[in-house]
N, C-alpha and C positions, 0 to 999 in steps of 0.2 A: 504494500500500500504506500501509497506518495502522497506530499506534502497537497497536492492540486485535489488530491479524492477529500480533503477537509473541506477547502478552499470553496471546492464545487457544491458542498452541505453548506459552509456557513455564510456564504454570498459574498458581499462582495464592497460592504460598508465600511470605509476607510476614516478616523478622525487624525489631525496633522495638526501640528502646531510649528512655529517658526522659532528658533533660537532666544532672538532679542523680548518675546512677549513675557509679559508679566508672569512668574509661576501661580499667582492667585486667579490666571484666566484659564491657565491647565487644568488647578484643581477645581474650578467652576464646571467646565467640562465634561472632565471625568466624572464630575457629581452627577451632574444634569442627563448625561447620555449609557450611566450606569456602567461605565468598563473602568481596567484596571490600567489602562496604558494610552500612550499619546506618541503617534509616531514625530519626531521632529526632523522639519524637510528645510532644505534652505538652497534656495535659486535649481528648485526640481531633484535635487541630493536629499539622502538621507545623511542627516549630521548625527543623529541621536536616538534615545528611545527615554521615554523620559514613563516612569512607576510609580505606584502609590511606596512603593521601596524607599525610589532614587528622595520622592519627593515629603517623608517622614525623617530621611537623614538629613534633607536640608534643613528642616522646620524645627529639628534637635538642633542642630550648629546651629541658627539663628537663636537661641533660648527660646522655643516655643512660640514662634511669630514666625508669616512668610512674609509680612513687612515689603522690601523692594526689591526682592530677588526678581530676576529674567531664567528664563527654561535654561537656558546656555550655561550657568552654573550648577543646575541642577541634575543637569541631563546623564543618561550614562551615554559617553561620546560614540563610544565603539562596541555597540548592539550585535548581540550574536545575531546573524542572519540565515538562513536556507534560498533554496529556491523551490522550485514549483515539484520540480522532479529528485527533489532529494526524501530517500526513503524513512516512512517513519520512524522504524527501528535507529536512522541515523540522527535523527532531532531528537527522540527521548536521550539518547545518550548524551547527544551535545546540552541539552535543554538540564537534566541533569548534573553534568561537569561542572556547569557553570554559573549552577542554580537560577537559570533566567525561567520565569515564568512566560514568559510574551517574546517572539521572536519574529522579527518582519522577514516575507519571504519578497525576494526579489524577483526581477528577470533582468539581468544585466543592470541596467542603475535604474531601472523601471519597479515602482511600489505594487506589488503585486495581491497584500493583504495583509495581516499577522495572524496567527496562529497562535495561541494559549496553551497552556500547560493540560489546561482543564479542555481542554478540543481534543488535544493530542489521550487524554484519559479517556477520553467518552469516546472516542474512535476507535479505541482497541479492544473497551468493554462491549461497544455495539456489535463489534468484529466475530470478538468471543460469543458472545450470547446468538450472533446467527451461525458462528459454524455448532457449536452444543447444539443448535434444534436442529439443525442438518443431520447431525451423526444421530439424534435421540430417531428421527427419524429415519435416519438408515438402519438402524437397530431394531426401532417397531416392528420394521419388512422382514428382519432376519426371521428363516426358519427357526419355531420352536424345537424343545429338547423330544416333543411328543411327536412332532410330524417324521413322516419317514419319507425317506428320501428312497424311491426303488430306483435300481440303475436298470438302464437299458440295456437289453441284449443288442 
């Protein structure tokens, strides 16, 4: 399974922010639109990936105030990324490594979506539970221990 079979489930709704904007417009956002992350783009690049993570250790260093920070201090610079056709097996590992929950998937320097920790869970659980009824049902069909099997002359 690939990063595009999520992709293709979870559509196709992108939120961005710009480096220089206030971090109390991120956290507005993130509030307002219920995710955990805000891809940061700047002149069509992604610069960032900015978290309710990146964005709890700023508001610690500040003494508890986001005050007049900008995303660009906040941000984590260098976002683990994927692309469309990298295997899931290879983003839980990376997504693990590196403990990122949210990872943007590209296509060359093209934003292609991000993908969550919690996507990448529910994809593998949905995965498992249809190949189980596949087998439970291949199993139903199996001959019972009472049926006799006569061979052919």
């Amino acid at each position: 399974m690939k990063v595009s079979d999520i992709l293709r489930v979870k559509g196709n709704t992108l939120y961005t922010v710009q480096p220089e904007e206030p971090l109390s417009r991120a956290i507005e956002i993130m509030a307002e639109k219920d995710i955990g992350s805000l891809v940061v783009m700047e002149h069509g690049d992604l610069v960032g990936m900015l978290t309710f993570r990146e964005v709890i250790v700023q508001i610690v260093k500040n003494g508890g105030a986001v005050g007049n920070t900008v995303i660009r201090t906040a941000m984590d610079d260098h976002p683990l990324t994927c692309t469309s056709e990298t295997e899931l097996d290879e983003v839980r590992r990376m997504m693990l490594e590196r403990h990122a929950r949210y990872m943007p998937v590209m296509d060359r320097r093209m934003l292609m979506g991000v993908i969550s920790f919690y996507d990448v869970a529910k994809t593998v659980v949905d995965s498992q539970n249809f190949e189980n009824r596949m087998l439970k049902a291949y199993i139903r069909d199996w001959p019972s221990a009472g049926d006799e099997v006569q061979p052919t002359l």
